[in-house]
C-alpha positions in Angstrom: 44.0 127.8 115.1 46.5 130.3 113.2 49.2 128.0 111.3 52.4 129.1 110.7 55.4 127.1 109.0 57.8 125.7 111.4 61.7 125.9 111.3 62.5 122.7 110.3 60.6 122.0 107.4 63.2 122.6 105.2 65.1 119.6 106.5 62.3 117.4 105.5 63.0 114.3 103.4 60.3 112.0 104.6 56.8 113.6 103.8 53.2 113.9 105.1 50.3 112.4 102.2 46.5 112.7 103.2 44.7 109.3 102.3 43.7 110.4 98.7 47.5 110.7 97.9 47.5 106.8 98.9 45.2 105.4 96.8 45.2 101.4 97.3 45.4 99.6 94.0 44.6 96.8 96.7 48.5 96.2 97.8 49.3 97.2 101.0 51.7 94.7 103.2 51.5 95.4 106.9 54.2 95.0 109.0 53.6 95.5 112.4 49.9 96.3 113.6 51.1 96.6 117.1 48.1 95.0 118.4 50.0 92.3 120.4 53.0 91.4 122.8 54.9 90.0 120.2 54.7 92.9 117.9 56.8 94.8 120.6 58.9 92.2 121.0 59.7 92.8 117.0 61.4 96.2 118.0 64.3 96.6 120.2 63.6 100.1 122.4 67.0 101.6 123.0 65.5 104.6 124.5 62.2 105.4 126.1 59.5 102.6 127.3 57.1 101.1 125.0 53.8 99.3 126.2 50.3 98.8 124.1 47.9 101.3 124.5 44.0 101.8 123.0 44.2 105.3 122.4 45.8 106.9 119.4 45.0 103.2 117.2 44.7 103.8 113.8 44.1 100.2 112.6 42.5 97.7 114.8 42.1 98.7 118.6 45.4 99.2 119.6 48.7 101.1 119.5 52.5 101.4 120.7 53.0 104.1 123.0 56.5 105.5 123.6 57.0 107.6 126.7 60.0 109.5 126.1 63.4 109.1 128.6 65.4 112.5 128.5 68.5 110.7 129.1 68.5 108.4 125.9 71.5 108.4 124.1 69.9 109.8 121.1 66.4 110.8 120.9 64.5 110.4 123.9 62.2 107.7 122.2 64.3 105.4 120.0 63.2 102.6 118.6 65.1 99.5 116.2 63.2 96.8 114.0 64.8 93.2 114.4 62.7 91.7 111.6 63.4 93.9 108.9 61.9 92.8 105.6 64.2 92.8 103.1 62.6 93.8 99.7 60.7 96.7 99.3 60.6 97.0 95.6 56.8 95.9 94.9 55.7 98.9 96.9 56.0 103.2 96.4 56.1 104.0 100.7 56.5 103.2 103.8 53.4 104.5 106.1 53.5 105.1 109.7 50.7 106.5 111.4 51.9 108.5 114.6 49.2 110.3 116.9 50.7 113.5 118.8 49.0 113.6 122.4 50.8 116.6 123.5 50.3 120.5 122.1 53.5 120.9 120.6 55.4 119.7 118.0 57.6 116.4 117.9 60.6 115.6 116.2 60.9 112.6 114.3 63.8 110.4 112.6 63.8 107.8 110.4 67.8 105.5 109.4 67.2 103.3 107.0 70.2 101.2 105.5 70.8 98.6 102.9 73.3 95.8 102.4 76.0 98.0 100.5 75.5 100.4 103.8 76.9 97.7 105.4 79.4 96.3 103.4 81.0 99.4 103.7 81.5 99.4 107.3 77.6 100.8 108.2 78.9 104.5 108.0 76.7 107.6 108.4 76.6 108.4 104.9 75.8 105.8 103.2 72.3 105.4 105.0 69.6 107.5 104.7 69.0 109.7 107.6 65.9 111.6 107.6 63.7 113.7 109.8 60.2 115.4 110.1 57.8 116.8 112.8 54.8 116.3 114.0 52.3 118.9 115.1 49.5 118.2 117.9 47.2 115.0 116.7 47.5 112.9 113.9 49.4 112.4 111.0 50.2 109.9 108.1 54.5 109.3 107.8 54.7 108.7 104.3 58.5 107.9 103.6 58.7 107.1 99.8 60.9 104.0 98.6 62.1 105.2 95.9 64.1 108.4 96.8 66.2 107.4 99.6 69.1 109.0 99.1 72.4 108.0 101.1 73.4 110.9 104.1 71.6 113.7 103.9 69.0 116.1 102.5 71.9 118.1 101.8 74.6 116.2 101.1 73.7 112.8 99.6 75.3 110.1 97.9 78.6 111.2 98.3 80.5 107.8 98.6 78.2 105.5 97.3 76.5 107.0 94.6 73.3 105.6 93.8 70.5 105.7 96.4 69.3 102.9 98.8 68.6 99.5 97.3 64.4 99.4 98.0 65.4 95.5 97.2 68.0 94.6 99.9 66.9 96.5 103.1 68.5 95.5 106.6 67.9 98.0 109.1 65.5 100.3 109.7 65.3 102.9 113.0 63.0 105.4 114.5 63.7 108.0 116.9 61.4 110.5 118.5 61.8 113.8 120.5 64.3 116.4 120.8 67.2 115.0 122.9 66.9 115.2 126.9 63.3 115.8 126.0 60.3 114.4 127.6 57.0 113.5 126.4 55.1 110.7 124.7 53.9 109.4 120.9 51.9 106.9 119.5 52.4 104.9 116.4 50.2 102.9 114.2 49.6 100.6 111.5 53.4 100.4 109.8 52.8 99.2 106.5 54.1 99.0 102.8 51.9 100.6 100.1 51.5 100.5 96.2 49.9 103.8 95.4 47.9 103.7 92.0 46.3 106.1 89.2 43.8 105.5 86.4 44.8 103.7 82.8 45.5 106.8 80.5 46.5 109.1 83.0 50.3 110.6 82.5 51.5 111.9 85.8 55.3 112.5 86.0 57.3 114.6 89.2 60.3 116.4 87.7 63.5 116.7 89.7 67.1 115.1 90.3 67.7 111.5 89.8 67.6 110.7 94.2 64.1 112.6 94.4 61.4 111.3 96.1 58.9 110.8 94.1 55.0 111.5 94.7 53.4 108.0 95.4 50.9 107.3 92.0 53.7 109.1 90.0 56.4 108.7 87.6 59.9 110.4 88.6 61.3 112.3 85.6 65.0 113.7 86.1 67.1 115.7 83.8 68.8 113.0 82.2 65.3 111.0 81.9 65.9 111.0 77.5 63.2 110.2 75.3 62.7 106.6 74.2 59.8 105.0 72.4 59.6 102.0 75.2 59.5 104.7 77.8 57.0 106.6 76.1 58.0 110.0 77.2 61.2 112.3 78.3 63.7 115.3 76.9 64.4 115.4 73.1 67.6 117.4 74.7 68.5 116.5 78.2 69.0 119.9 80.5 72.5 119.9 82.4 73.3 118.2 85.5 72.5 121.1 87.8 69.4 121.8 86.3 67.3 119.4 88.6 67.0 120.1 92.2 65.4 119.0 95.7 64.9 121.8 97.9 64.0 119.8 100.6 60.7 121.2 102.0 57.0 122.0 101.0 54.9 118.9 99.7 56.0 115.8 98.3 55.4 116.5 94.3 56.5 120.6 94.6 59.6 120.3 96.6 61.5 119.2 93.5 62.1 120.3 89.6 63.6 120.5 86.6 64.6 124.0 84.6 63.4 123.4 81.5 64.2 126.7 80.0 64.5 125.9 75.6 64.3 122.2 76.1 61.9 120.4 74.4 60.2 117.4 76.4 57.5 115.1 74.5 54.9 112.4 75.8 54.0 109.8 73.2 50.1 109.9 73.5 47.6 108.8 71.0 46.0 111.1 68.8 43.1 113.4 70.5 42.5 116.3 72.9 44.1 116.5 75.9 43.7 118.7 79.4 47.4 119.5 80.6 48.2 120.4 84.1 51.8 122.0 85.1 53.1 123.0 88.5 56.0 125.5 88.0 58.7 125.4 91.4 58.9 129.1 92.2 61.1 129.6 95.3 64.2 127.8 94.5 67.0 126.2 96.6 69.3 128.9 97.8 68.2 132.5 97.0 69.4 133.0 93.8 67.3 130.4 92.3 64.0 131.9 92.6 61.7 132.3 89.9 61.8 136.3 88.3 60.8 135.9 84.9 59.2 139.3 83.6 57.6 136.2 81.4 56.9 132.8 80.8 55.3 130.8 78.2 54.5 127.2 77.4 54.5 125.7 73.4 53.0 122.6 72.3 53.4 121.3 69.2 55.2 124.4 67.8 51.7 126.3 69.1 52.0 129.0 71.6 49.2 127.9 74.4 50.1 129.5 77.9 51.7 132.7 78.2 52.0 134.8 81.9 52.9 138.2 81.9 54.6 139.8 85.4 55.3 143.5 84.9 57.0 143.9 88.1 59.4 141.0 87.3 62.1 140.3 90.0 60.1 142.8 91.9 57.2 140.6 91.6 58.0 138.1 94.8 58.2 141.1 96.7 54.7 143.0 95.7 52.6 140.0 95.3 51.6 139.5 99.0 52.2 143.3 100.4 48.2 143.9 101.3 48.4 140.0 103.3 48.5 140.1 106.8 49.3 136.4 107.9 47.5 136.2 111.1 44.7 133.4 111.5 44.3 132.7 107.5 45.0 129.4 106.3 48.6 129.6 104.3 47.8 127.1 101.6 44.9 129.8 100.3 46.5 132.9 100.9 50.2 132.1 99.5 50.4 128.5 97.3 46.5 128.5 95.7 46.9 131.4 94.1 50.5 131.6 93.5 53.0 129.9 94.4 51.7 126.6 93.8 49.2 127.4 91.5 48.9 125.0 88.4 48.4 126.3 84.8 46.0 124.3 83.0 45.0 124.2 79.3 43.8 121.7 76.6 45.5 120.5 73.6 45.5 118.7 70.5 47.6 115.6 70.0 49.8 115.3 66.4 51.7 112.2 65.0 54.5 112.5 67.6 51.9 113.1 70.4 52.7 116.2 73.0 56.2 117.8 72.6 56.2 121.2 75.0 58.4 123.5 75.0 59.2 125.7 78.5 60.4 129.2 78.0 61.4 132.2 79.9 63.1 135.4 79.9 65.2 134.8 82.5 66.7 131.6 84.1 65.3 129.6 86.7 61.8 131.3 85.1 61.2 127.4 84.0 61.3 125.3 86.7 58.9 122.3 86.6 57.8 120.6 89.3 55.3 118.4 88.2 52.9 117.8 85.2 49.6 115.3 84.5 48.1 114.9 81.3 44.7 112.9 80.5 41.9 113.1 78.1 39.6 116.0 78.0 36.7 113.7 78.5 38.0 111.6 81.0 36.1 111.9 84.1 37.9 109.5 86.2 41.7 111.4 85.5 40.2 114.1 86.0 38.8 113.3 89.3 41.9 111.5 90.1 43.8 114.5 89.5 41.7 116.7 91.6 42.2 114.2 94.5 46.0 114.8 93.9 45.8 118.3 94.7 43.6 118.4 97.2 46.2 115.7 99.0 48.7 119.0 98.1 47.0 121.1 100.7 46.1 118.5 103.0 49.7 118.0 103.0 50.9 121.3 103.3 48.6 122.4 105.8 49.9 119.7 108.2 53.2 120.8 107.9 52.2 124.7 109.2 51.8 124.4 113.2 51.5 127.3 115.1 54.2 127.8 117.3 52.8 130.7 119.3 52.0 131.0 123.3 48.7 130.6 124.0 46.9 133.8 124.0 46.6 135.2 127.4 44.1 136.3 129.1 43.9 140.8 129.4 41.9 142.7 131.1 42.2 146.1 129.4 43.5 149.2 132.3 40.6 151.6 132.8 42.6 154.1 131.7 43.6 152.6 128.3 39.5 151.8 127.0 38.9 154.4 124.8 42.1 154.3 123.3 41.6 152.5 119.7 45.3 151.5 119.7 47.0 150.6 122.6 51.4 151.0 122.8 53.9 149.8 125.2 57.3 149.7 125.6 59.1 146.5 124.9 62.6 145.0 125.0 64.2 144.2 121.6 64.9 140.8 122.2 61.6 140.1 123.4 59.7 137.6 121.6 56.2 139.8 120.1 53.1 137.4 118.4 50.0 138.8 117.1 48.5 138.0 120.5 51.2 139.6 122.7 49.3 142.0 125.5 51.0 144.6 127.9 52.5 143.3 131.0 50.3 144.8 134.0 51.1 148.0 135.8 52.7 148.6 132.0 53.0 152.9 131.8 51.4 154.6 129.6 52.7 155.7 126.2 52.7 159.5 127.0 54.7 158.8 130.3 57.5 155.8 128.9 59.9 158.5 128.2 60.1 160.0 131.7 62.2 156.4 133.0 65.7 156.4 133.2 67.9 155.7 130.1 68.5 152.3 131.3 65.0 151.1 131.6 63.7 152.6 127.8 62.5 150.3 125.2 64.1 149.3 122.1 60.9 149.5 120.3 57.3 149.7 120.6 54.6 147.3 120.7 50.9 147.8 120.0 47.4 145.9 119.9 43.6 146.9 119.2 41.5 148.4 122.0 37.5 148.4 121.1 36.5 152.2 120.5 37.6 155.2 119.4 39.3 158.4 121.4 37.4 160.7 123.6 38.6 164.6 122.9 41.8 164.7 124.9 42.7 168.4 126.6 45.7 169.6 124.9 48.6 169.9 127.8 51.4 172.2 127.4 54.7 170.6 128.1 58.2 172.2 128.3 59.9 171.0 125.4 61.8 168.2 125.9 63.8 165.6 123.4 62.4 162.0 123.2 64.2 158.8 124.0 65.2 158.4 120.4 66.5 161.9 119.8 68.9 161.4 122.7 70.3 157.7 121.3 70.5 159.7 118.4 72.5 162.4 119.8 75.0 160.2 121.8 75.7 157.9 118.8 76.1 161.5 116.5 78.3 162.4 119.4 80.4 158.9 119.5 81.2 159.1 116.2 81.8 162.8 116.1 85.3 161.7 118.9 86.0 159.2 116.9 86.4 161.2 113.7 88.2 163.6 115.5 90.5 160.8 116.9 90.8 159.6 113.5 92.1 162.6 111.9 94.6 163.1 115.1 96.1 159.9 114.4 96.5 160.5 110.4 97.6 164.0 111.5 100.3 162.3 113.3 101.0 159.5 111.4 101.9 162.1 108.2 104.1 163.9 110.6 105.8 161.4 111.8 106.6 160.2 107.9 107.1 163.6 106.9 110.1 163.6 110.0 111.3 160.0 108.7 111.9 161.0 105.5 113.7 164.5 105.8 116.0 162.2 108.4 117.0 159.2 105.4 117.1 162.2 103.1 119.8 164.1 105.1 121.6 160.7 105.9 121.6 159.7 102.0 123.2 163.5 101.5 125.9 162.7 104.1 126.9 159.5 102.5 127.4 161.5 98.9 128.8 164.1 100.8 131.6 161.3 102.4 131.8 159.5 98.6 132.9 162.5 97.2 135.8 163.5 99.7 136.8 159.6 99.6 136.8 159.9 95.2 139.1 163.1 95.6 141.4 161.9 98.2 142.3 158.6 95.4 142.1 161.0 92.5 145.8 160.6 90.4 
């Protein structure tokens, strides 16, 4: 199946993981199995109707299904816990397994509040409000603990600013479906889970204080300063602004830190070291994208990673020009072997252990979103780490549904089989995939500009036919102008008038101030005129 990204991903705050990004240290707390009566009872259903069902189970042999009611108040499924558990703390994510029966994508939301939401009056913003979707079959809802910001991707912890309290939990909500929307969904095996990572591996997620970290991670933001008890951080803390969620793409990329000239150091013993660093390249809002003509990486004073891009800024725009996006898989074509694509080198540990140093000729050219250190001969981080990424494109690739008709069925006009390319005229705000086909009885290219004005096309369309052209007889044809040239011609001819209006009017307009001024001019000449017989009449 073709994948292509779907609109709402950038609104994503609650992420997908693939079960190597959850690796069990052996704590995992489950919290509804929905494998009896009374775990429905557990949930109040405000919207939709919820019964236990076999198919879709995750975790033992059943599951809740939720059959959507289009006139719910909210989302057509909606669903509130009435034993919420209060501390979360222990634990790095929520995890709900939901099973998609239909072929198209679901919306999902998640409200989750703490007791200063409801202090203050259990208000909007102060609870974190979250969404996802889910494409066609299965997928892991990974919602991390730590990085639940109050409001909204986009506007968070305006009132109360610090995020939710993982330790004093009281409400917790999910909603399904688009509202008036019908359908169905399956959930699974809500649990809590510690994620863990081998002894002697550093793995740290760059980004703003309210990030969600990757679960088996340590959250670094820009004001994370170096301390011997932490063991690692900035010897110069970036400004505030420097760190920033973008809100979409996977869990541990979504997020960074410009580290342009600051220097960041990790306390590790003495000894060689593999280093792996993801750089963030596409930014926030457009201006933050990564353009660098180059970028390097220090350690130690030591120059060890350099990348040179001649086309800088250009180089966004050039790198994927030859790609034609139709049925490859998205994570190889455009994050392997760019955008997401880590740098890794080995390194030599001093006295003060690793201090790197980011730099860049331009800024936002530094923008880390993540880096994992371990020995060189460490098979187990290294194996760790490899289970990391892999979870990146697992991840990713979940997130990338295709969102196009199904391809229909065409049987290719007799008249149109030797033709190797096959046009045909199409409205412009008709919808046109890589599997579009002409409509039947559809005329042929040659003849599309004998119909009336009102029926031509806005544009062209085209697709494949099998073989090449047979020799095609060379018809003499009055000469005639084509669709185009006669749009052309009337919109040459529209704004020919309205020049022509244009210079009337200013024509007129200086005429008419021409006539106003000769008129005060004459008046201001009587008035002297009338001073001057007035000054003589008084004169002694």
């Amino acid at each position: 199946m073709k994948r292509y990204p779907i609109a709402v991903m950038p609104l994503l705050a609650v992420l997908v993981a693939s079960a190597s990004a959850l690796a069990d240290d052996g704590k995992t707390l489950v919290l509804n199995d929905y494998e009896t009566d009374a775990d429905v009872k557990a949930w109040e259903i405000n919207s939709g109707a919820a019964r236990l069902v076999d198919e879709g189970s995750s975790h033992g042999k059943r599951a809740l299904e939720i059959t959507f009611d289009p006139k719910g108040r909210y989302q057509p499924g909606y669903m509130t816990w009435r034993r919420v558990r209060r501390d979360w703390s222990a634990y790095d994510a929520l995890v709900l397994d939901v099973f998609n029966p239909t072929d198209k994508p679901v919306a999902g939301y998640v409200l989750i509040g703490d007791q200063a939401w409801r202090d203050k009056g259990n208000t909007y913003w102060n609870r974190h409000n979250a969404g996802r979707t889910f494409g066609p079959g299965r997928t892991r809802w990974v919602i991390p603990v730590r990085g639940l910001y109050r409001g909204e991707a986009g506007s968070r912890n305006n009132d109360i600013k610090r995020n939710i309290d993982p330790d004093r939990i009281v409400r917790l909500d999910f909603g399904f479906g688009r509202r008036g929307g019908t359908g169905r969904i399956i959930i699974d095996h809500l649990r809590l889970v510690k994620a863990g990572r081998p002894e002697g591996v550093w793995a740290m997620d760059f980004g703003p204080p309210s990030q969600p970290v990757m679960l088996g991670w340590t959250g670094v933001a820009n004001d994370t300063r170096f301390t011997k008890r932490r063991g690692f951080g900035w010897l110069d803390t970036p400004w505030k602004g420097a760190a920033r969620d973008t809100t979409f793409g996977t869990m541990l990329l979504r997020d960074f830190c410009e580290a342009r000239g600051y220097p960041f150091r990790v306390a590790v013993g003495a000894g060689r070291y593999r280093v792996t660093v993801f750089y963030e390249n596409s930014g926030y809002w457009g201006g933050e994208q990564a353009l660098p003509a180059w970028r390097t990486i220090a350690v130690n004073g030591q120059a060890v990673w350099k990348e040179t891009r001649p086309d800088g800024p250009a180089h966004a725009l050039y790198r994927f020009e030859m790609v034609e996006p139709v049925g490859v898989d998205l994570w190889d074509t455009y994050m392997a072997p760019e955008l997401a694509k880590p740098v890794v080198f080995e390194v030599d540990a001093d006295r003060n252990g690793l201090v790197f140093r980011f730099d860049a000729d331009k800024p936002w050219g530094s923008k880390i979103a993540a880096m994992a250190i371990y020995r060189a001969d460490d098979a187990a981080g290294g194996k760790w780490l490899a289970g990391q990424i892999e979870s990146l494109a697992d991840e990713f690739r979940s997130k990338a549904v295709c969102l196009d008709p199904p391809e229909p069925k065409w049987r290719v006009p007799p008249d149109w089989k030797d033709a190797p390319l096959v046009a045909w005229p199409v409205r412009i705000e008709q919808t046109i995939v890589p599997t579009s086909v002409p409509p039947a009885g559809a005329a042929a290219p040659e003849n599309a500009d004998d119909a009336d004005d009102d029926e031509q096309p806005a544009l062209d369309a085209a697709t494949a036919a099998p073989s090449p052209p047979p020799p095609v007889k060379e018809e003499r044809r009055p000469p005639r102008w084509c669709w185009w040239c006669r749009r052309c011609w009337k919109v040459a001819s529209i704004a020919l008038a309205l020049a022509c209006l244009a210079a009337q009017a200013y024509l007129l307009a200086t005429l008419l101030a021409s006539g106003m001024g000769l008129a005060m001019i004459r008046r201001r000449r009587g008035r002297r005129a009338q001073a001057g017989s007035a000054e003589d009449e008084l004169a002694p």
